[in-house]
N, C-alpha and C positions, 0 to 999 in steps of 0.2 A: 419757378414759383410752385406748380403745382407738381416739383420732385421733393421741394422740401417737406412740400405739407405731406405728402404719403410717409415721406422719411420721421417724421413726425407722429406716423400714426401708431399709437396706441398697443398695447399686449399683443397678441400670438402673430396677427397679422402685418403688423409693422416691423417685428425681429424679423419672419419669414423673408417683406420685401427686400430690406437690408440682404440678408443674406443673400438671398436670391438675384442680386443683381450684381453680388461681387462672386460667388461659388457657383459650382454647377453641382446640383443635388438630386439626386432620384428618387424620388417618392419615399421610401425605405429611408433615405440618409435625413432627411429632411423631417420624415415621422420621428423619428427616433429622438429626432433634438427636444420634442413633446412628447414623449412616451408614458410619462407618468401622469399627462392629462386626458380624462377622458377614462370610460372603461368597452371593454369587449372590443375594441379596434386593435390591428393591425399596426404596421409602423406604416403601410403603404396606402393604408387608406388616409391614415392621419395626413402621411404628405400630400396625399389625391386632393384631400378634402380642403387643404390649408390652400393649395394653388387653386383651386377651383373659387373657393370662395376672394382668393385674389385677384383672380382676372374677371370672375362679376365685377369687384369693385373699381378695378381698371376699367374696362367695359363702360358702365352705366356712368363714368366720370367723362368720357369720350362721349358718349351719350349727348347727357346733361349739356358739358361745360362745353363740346367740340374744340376739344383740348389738341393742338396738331405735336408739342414738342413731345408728346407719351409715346411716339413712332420708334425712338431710340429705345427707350425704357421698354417698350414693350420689347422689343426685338431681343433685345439684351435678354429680357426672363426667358424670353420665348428659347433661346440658346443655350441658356442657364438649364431651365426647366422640363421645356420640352411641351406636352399636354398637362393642360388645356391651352398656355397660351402658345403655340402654335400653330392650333386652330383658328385662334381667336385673330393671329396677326397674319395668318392669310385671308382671313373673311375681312379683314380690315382695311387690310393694304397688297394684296393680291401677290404675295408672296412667299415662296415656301423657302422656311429654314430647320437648315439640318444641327441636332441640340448636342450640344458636346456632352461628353459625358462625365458621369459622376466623379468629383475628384476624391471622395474615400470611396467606392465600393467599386467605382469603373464598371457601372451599369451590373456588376455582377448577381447582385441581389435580387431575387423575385420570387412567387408562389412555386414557380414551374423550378428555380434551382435549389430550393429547399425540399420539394417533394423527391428532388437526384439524389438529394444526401442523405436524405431518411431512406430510400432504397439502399444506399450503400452502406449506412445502419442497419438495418435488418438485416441485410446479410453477413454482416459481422454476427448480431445476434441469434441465428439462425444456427452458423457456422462452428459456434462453442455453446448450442443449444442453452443460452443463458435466459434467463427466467426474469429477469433486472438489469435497467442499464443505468447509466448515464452519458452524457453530449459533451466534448470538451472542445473548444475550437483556439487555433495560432493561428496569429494576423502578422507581420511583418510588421517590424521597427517603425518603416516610414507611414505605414499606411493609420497605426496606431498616431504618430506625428499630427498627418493630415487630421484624424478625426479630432484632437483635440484641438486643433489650431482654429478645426470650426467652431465648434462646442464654446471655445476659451473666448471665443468673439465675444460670445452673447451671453456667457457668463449665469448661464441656465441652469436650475435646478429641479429641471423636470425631464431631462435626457437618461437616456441610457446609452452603452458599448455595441458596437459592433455585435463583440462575441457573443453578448448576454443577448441579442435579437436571434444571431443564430441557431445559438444553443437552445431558446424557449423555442421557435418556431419548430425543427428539424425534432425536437423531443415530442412536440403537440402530434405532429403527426407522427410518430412511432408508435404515441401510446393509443390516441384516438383513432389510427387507420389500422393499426396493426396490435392491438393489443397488449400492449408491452410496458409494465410502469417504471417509471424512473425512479430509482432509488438515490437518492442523496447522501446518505450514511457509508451503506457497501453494496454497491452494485457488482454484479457477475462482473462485466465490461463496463472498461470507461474506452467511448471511442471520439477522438480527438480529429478533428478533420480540420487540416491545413488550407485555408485559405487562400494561398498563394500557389501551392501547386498542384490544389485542388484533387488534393490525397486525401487517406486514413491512415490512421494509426492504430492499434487496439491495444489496449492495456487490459492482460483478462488475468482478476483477480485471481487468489489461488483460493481453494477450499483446504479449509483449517480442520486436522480431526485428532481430537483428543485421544489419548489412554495412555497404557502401558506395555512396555516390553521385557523377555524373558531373553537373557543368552545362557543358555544353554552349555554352551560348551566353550573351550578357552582359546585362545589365541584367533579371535574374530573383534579386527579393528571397529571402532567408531565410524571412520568415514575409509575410504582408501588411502592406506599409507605406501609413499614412495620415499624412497630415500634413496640421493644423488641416481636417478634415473631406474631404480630398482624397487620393485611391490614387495615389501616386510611382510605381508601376511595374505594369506590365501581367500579369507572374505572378510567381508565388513556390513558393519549393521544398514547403512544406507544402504546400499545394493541388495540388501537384500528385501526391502522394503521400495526400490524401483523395481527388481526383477517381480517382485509379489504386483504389485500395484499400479505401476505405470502404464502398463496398456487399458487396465481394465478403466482408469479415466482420459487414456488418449493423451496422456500427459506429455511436460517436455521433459520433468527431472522431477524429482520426489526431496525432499531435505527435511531431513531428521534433528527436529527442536528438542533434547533431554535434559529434565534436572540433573543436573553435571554428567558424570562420563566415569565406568570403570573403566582401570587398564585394561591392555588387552588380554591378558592371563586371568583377568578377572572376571569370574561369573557371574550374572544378574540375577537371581534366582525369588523366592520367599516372592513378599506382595508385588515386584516389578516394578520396573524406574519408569516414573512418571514423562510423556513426551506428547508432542506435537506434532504431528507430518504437516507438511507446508505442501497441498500438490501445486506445484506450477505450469501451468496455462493449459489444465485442464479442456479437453473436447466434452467433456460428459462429464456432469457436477450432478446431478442426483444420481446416485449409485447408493442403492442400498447398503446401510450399515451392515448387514446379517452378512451381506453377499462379501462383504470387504472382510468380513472377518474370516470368513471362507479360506479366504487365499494366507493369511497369518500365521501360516503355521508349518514347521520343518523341523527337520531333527537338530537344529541348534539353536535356532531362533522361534521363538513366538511371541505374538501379541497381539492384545483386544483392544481397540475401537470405543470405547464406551460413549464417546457423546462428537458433537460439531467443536468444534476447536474455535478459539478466537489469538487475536492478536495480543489482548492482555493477558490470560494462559500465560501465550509464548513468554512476557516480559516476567509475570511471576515463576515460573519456572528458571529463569535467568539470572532473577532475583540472591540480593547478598546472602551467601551461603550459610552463614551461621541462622536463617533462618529453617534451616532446615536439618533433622536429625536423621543418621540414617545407621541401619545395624549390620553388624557386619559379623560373618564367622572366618576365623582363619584356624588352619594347622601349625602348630609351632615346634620348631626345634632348639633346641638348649643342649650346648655343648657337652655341658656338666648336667650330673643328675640333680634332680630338683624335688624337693620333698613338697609333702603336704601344707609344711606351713609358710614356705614359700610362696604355694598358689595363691594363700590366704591373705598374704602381706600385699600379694598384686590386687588380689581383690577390693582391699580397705586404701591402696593408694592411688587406685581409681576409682574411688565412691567421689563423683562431681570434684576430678583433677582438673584444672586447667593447667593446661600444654603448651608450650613455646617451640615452634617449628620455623628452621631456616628451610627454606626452598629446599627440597631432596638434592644430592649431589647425580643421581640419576637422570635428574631433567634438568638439568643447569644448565646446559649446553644450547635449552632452545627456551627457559623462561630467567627472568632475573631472578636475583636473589631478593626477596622479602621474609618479612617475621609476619606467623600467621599466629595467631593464638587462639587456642580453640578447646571444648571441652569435655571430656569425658565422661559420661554420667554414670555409668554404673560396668563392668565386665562380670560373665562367671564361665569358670573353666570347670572344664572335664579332663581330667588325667585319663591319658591311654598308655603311657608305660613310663618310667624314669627322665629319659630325655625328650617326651612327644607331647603336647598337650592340644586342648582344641579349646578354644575362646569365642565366648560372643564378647560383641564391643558395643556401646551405644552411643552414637558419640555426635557432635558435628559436624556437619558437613563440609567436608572442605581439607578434613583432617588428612594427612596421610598416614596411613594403618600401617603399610609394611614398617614404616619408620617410628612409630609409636612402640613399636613389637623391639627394631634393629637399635636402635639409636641413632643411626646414619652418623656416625662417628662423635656422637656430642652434638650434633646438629638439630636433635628433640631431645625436648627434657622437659618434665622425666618419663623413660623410656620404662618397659617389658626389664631391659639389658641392665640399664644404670641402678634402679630400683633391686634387681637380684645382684648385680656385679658381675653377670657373666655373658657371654656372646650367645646372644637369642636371633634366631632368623624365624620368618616367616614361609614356609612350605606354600601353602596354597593358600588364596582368598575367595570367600566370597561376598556379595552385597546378598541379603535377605530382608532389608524393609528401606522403603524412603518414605518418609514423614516430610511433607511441603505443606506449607501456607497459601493457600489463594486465596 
């Protein structure tokens, strides 16, 4: 009689006994299922507070009523729960029981094992001298299982997760004991700590830094090219921007984000192609700009820094290329001699051409073949003898020049070649402006 009527009983305290006398919960697991009642508590007070105020009401009901069958019931929370009522059921009944433990956290949870894991936060934070963090936590399959199988009992809307206890509590003291604010947007570090094998992880963002770069001189790849087991070329713009940079943030690697990419024969010269360094897991994120721009500079390569870099940058820079115009100078040779009013003919039939390009037959071997269609807005040449000329191009991006010049056999049209009727190559190139959109 007097199990049904407690089973009976009323809002927070009557879910709790339910629970309480089928699950074994620790203060913590039990708070949590009321986390969103109440302010400025705890999850462990909240559960302190709920058992305490349950075993008065036990108590005073033994009291009152000298109720003998509550012997079980007690015993049972007291196993379940632990303190209070196993205080309560050995001043009752002169004997002591030992309380099983938590079925989601397995006693792990407390004041004393959140202050370990904020310690082994901060030394992560410490350790990549980060400025801003945040707290990620993994719980295992089952133990996620268990917590909603409690939860789902009582079909509660005032609970909160494991993680998200974790996470607040072990951030409260990073930032209020150690001075440290969490950043939720982009944090230096996100450090993830595994519940189960009672690890870290660290995830240390990279620092993003804008500007531009100069190459200087020709046959210096993009990134390092191999081919079948053999380095094509002697440097490349990445390494050269690790060997500059890398140490001075303690980094692990440098990657070089650019509005598209000359060949390698091809010079970056005039305003400088717009790019991003991506540093990767940086030891030192405040390094002076002045200081970074220091190291920028060699006799083939250079480049300035201008601002912090973000992720969307990297995406408009990546962005469809026809958003972007960019100018170009080349040297040209023509088999045949080429007069004056020939230059004039190229002139007027690249005033805003649009161009039809199959994939170069040069790179076909590593990209497919597509129709790119793209536009020319204006050229003007300088004649330097009968067969030599020098061209600027304006054109978009994306186009390819030496094939605008060749014809790559009918493969662009209309060409430099098709436009005069005669075999036109390209000598040398180079890029002198990129025009982007952000």
């Amino acid at each position: 009689m007097w199990l049904r009527d407690m089973e009976g009983y009323g809002g927070v305290l009557g879910i709790a006994y339910k629970l309480l006398l089928k699950y074994p919960l620790c203060n913590h697991c039990l708070g949590r299922l009321f986390a969103k009642l109440g302010r400025g508590l705890g999850n462990d007070v909240r559960g302190y507070s709920i058992k305490t105020l349950l075993a008065m009401e036990i108590h005073r009901r033994v009291m009152d009523e000298g109720l003998q069958e509550c012997r079980d019931v007690l015993k049972k929370l007291a196993l379940n729960s632990g303190e209070p009522f196993t205080t309560l059921y050995k001043h009752l009944y002169g004997e002591e029981v030992s309380t099983e433990k938590c079925i989601i956290c397995d006693n792990l949870l407390s004041r004393k094992f959140f202050q370990e894991l904020a310690d082994m936060v901060v030394e992560e934070i410490r350790k990549y001298h980060a400025t801003s963090f945040l707290v990620g936590v993994r719980v295992s399959r089952e133990r996620l299982l268990r917590e909603l199988m409690v939860a789902g009992e009582t079909s509660l809307k005032y609970s909160e997760s494991i993680k998200n206890e974790v996470k607040r509590e072990v951030g409260k003291i990073v930032r209020d004991k150690y001075g440290v604010e969490p950043d939720f947007d982009k944090p230096d570090i996100v450090v993830i700590i595994d519940l189960e094998c009672l690890g870290i992880e660290t995830i240390v963002n990279p620092v993003l830094l804008y500007g531009r770069y100069w190459k200087k001189a020709r046959n210096i790849s993009h990134i390092i090219w191999v081919s079948r087991g053999v380095r094509q070329y002697p440097y490349s713009l990445e390494e050269f921007f690790n060997d500059s940079l890398k140490e001075l943030y303690g980094a692990e690697r440098i990657v070089l984000h650019a509005s598209g990419r000359e060949d390698v024969d091809v010079r970056m010269i005039g305003t400088g192609r717009p790019m991003v360094l991506e540093i990767k897991r940086p030891v030192y994120r405040l390094v002076s700009l002045d200081l970074v721009n220091e190291f920028l500079n060699s006799l083939e390569i250079e480049a300035v820094i201008e601002k912090e870099g973000s992720r969307s940058l990297i995406e408009a820079l990546k962005k469809e290329l026809s958003r972007k115009q960019k100018i170009y100078k080349a040297l040209v040779y023509v088999e045949e001699s080429v007069s004056k009013s020939d230059l004039e003919k190229l002139v007027q039939v690249f005033k805003n051409a649009t161009v039809k390009q199959l994939t170069p037959l040069r790179i076909l071997r590593r990209k497919k073949e597509v129709l790119r269609i793209r536009k020319v807005y204006e050229i003007a040449i300088r004649s330097i003898s009968n067969n030599l000329f020098e061209v600027l191009i304006k054109a978009d991006g994306g186009l390819y020049i030496k094939e605008l010049i060749s014809g790559d056999n009918g493969r662009t049209e209309p060409s430099f070649s098709s436009v005069l009727g005669v075999k036109i190559s390209c000598i040398e190139l180079d890029v002198v402006g990129v025009e982007i959109v952000l």
